[in-house]
N, C-alpha and C positions, 0 to 999 in steps of 0.2 A: 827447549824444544828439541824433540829429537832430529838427527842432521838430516835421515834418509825419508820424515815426511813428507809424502806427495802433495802435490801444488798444483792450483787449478785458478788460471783468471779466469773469472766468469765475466766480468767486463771492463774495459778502460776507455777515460775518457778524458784526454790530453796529460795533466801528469798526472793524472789518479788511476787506482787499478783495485777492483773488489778481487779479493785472490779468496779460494775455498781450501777448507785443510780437511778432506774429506773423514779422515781417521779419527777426528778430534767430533764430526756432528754425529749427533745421538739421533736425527733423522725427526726433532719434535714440530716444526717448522715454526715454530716463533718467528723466525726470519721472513715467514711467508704472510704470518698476518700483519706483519711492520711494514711491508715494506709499499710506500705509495702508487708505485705504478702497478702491481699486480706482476708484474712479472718475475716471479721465483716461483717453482712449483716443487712439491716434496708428495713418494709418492714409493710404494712397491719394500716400505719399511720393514714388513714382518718378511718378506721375501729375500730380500737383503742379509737381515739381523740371520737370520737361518741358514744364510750360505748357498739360497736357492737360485740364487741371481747373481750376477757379479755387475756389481752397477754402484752410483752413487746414491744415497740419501735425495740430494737440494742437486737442481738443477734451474738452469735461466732458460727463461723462455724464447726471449730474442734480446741477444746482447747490446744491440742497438737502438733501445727503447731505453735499457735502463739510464739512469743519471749520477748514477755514482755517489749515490746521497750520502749511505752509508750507513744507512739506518739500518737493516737488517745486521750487520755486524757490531750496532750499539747495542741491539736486544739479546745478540746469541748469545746464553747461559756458558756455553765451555768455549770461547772463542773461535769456532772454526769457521767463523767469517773475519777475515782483517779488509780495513779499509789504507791504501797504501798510497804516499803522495810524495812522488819522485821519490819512486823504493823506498823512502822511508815508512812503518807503521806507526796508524796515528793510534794512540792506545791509551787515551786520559782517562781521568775517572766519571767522562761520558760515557764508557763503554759499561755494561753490565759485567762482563767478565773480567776487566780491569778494577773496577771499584770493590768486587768482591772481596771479604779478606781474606786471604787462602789461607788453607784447613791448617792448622800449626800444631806443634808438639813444643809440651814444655819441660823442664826441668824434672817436673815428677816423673813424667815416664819411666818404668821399673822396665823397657822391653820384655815384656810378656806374650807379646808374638797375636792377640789379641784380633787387635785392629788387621791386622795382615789375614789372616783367617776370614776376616767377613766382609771385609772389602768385597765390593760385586763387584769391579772391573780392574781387580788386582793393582790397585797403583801405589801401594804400601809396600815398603820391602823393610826389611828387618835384620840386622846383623849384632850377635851375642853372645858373650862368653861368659863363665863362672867367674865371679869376681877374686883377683890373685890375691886383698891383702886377708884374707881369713875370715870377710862377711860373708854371708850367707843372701847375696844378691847378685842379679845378672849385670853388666854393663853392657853397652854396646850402641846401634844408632838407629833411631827410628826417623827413615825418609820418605815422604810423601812426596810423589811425582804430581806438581801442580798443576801438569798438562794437559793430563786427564780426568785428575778429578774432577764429580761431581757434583761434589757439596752436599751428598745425599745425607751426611749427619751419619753412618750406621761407628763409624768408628769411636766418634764420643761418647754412640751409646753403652756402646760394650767395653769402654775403656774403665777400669777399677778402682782408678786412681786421678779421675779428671783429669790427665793432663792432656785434651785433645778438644781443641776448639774449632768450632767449624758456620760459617754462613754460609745461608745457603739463598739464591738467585728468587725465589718469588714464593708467598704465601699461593694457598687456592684452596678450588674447590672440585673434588672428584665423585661423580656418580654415572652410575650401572646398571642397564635396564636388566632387571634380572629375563623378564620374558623374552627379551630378545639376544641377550648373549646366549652363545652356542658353544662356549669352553673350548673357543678352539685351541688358547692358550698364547695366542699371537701375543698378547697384550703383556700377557706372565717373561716371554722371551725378550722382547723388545723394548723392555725397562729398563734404563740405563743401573737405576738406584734398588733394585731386589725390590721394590714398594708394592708388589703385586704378588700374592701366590694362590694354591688351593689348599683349604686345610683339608686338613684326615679326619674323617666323618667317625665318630664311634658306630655302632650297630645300631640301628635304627634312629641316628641321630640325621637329623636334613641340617644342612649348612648350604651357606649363598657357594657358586660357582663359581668365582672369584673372592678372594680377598683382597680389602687394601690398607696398607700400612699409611695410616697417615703421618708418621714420626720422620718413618724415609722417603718419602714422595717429596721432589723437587716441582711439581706440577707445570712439567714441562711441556707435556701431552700429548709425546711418544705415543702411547700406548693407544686415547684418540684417535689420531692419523692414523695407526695399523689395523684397528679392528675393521675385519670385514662386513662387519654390519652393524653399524656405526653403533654400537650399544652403549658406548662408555663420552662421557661428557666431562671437557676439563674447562675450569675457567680458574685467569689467574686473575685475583685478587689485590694482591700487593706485589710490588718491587721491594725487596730487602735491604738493599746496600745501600748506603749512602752515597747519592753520584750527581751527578753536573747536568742537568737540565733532563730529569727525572719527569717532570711533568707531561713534557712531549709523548715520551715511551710508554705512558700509564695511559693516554689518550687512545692508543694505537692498540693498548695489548689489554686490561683490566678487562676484565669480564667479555672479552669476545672469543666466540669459539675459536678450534682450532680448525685449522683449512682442509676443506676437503682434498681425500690425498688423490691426486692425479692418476688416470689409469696407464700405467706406463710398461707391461706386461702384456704378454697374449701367454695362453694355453695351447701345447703344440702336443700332439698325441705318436704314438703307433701302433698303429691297430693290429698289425704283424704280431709285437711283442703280447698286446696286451688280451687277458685271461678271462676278461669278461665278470670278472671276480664282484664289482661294482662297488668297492671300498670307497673308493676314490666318491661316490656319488652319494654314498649316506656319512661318509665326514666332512663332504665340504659345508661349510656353515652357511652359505647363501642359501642352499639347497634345504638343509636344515631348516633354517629360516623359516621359508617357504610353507613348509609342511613336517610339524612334530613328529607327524607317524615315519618318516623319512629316516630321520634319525635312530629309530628306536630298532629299523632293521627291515620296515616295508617297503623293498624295495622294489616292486616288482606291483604293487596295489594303486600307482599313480598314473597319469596316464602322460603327466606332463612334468619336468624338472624347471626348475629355473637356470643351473648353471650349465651341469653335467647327466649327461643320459648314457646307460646302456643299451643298443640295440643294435640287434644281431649279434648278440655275444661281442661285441666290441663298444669301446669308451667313444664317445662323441661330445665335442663344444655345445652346448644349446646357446649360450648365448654370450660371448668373452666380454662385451660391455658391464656384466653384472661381477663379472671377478672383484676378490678383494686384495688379491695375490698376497695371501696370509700363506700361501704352498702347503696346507692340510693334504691337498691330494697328491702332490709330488711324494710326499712325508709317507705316505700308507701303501700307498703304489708296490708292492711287491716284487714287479718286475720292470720297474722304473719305463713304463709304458705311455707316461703324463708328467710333463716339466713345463715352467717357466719362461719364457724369453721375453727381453727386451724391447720397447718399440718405441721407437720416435716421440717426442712432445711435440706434440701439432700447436 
């Protein structure tokens, strides 16, 4: 673990302490659907992932409800929940993220630099030189940082010579209402494991709005949580690893959705700054949503918006409850006239 990770008790309870490693959660809330009292809530993910927000992922709702079970830090796929008992970390092979077998390299590896390349959250490093006795091969050291990894498999796949084994945290199931996603691409960003993209259409060829890889999907349900208009459905199916009282965690977690994500943002404007342009009001996807012709560029034919309106030449809230705070209109804003902020969990 790195030394200068930040630390977060979310709650204690005589000698126990649920501590947060917020750098480490991928924002999918598994923790949220585990946990028995309802109190964790995850929430303003694509906002976050974007750099739109400066906030955490997972937040507790009232620290004094919870009981220190522990269970959300059994469920969390990359460990960024520790459950701690007199400072010690308890970290058996009840945890999901302990029982996993981390991602390893073996003796074949030729370092070919490979893996290091297509890593999505860079935790491969690679070090190599021509080999001194007159073969015609590289040596050197292929390290995988276990702290981050994801388990998302992409490095076995592109490895040429098998030596790259990887488990990965839960089988599942991923679906995408095509009518109702709006590309806003929240889902494409806030994947930990690349398992989402848009293909390149040829000339007159239609393709879905989404893609999804199901080889690299950990079906963790990141992408779930961030959409702003709930288009995309994850359910996990199986627990992977072999671990110590599995049956509990598949009660709590198999086939139920992912939590709804907490509205923990508002829309703050300046009307001073802003151009009246209405970018902001035919890509936000609520709005979209709402009305196809919206999107397509009629902006001006409606008489009513669901999120965002212009009038009077100026941006206006219609309604901040319906936000997804995916930040599509911070992102297009020209004159940075419409951002993000923070607010309270009630």
């Amino acid at each position: 673990m790195q030394d200068d990770m930040r630390l977060s008790v979310l709650s204690e309870k005589k000698d126990r302490q649920l501590v947060y490693k917020p750098e480490k959660c991928i924002g999918c809330g598994t923790c949220v659907q585990a946990c028995p009292k309802g109190n964790l809530s995850v929430g303003a993910v694509g906002a976050v992932t974007r750099g739109l927000l400066d906030a955490d992922f997972l937040e507790i709702k009232e620290s004094e409800d919870c009981i220190v079970c522990g269970i959300c830090a059994r469920v969390c796929p990359t460990g960024a929940l520790e459950l701690k008992q007199e400072g010690k970390t308890l970290n058996d092979r009840s945890y999901i993220s302990m029982a996993m077998k981390p991602t390893a390299v073996n003796e074949n590896c030729v370092h070919c630099g490979l893996c290091e390349d297509i890593c999505p959250i860079a935790c491969i490093q690679i070090t190599r030189e021509i080999s001194a006795d007159g073969s015609l091969k590289l040596v050197g050291k292929t390290l995988i940082d276990s702290e981050c990894c994801v388990h998302c498999g992409w490095c076995a796949a592109v490895c040429p010579v098998n030596a790259i084994s990887v488990e990965k945290p839960f089988e599942g199931r991923w679906t995408r209402a095509e009518d109702v996603c709006q590309t806003c691409h929240t889902c494409v960003e806030v994947c930990p494991a690349n398992a989402l993209f848009n293909k390149k259409a040829k000339a007159g060829e239609r393709v879905e709005k989404i893609t999804h890889r199901p080889d690299a999907c950990i079906y963790c349900g990141a992408c779930a949580v961030a959409c702003p208009v709930k288009a995309i459905d994850v359910r996990k199916t199986a627990i992977l690893p072999e671990m110590e009282k599995k049956g509990s965690l598949e009660k709590r977690l198999l086939e139920t959705p992912v939590p709804d994500a907490l509205l923990r943002t508002c829309l703050e404007t300046d009307e001073a700054a802003c151009l009246g342009c209405g970018n902001c009001v035919i890509v936000c996807p609520v709005n979209a949503l709402e009305n196809r012709e919206l999107a397509a560029g009629y902006l001006n034919d409606m008489d009513e918006k669901a999120l965002l309106e212009v009038k009077n030449g100026k941006i206006s809230v219609v309604n901040q409850d319906r936000c997804g705070a995916d930040g599509a209109c911070a992102l297009i804003c020209p004159v940075n006239a419409i951002w993000l902020v923070k607010r309270e969990v009630e």
